[in-house]
N, C-alpha and C positions, 0 to 999 in steps of 0.2 A: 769613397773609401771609408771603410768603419775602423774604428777602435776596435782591437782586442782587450775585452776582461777577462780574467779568470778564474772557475771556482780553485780551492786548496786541491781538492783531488785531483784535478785537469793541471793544475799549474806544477805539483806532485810528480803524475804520469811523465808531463812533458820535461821535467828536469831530467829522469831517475832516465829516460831516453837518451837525453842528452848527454849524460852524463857515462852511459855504456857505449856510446858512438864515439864520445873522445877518449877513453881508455881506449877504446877497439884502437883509434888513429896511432895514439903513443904506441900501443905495441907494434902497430905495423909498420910506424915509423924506424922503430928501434931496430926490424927484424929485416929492414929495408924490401920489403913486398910493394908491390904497387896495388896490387889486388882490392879492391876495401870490401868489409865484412859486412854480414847481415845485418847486423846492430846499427852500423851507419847510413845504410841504403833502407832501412825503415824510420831512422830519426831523420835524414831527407826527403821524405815521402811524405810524412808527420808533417813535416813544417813547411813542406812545398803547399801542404792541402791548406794549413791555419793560412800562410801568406794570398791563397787562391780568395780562401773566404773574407779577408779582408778587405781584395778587392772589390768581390763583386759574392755575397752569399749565393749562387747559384748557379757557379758554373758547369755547365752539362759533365765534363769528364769528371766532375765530384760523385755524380750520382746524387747531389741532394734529396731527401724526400723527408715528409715529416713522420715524428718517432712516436709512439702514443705509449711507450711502457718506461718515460723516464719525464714527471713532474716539472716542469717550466720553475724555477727558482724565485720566480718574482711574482708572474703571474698565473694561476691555474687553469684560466681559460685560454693563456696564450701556447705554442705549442714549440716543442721541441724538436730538432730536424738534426737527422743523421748525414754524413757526410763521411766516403769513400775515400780511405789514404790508400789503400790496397785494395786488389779486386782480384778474383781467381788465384788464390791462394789459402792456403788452410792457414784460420787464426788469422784471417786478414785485418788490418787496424781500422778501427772508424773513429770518426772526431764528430763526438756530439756536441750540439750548442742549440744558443737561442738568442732573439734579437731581444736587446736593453741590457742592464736596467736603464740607459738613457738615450734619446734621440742620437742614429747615425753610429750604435754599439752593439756588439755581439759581445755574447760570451758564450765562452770552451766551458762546456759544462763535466763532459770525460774524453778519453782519450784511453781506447779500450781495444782487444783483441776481439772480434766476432767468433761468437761461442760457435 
């Protein structure tokens, strides 16, 4: 099992997500829908992937692969690895990361829509 770190802009994404998935809840608490909205069914999809990664960085349904157009924060030789919250969808979300900065740690480097 690894540690989650996080950069600001990963820890950022991952609030302002969260943060649209439980307004979405109150209102559809309020409106008594059972339904749940887009907004919470991609900020569980988000956090189902961070929880996948922490237990194991490389679980096959992630799609892990490494990224070569986003800078390792610690290290320049070490590499950066994308990772699948959504697949076959337009603007599907990826959760970028990398291992450290210490033994048996990742860190969320973004948490992005695929342009």
């Amino acid at each position: 099992m690894f540690t989650v770190k996080w950069t600001p802009e990963a820890a950022g994404a991952y609030n302002a997500l969260r943060e649209k998935a439980s307004r979405s809840v109150k209102a559809r608490t309020k409106k008594s829908q059972r339904k749940s909205s887009q907004a919470e069914g991609l900020f569980k999809q988000v956090h189902t992937t961070i929880d996948l990664l922490r237990n194991s960085p490389r679980p096959p349904g992630l799609n892990t692969h490494e990224y070569a157009s986003i800078a390792n924060p610690f290290d320049d030789k070490k590499k950066v690895s994308e990772a699948y919250a959504q697949n076959n969808t337009p603007g599907a979300y990826r959760v970028f990361w990398c291992y450290g900065p210490g033994a048996k740690e990742i860190t969320i480097i973004a948490i992005t829509a695929h342009p």
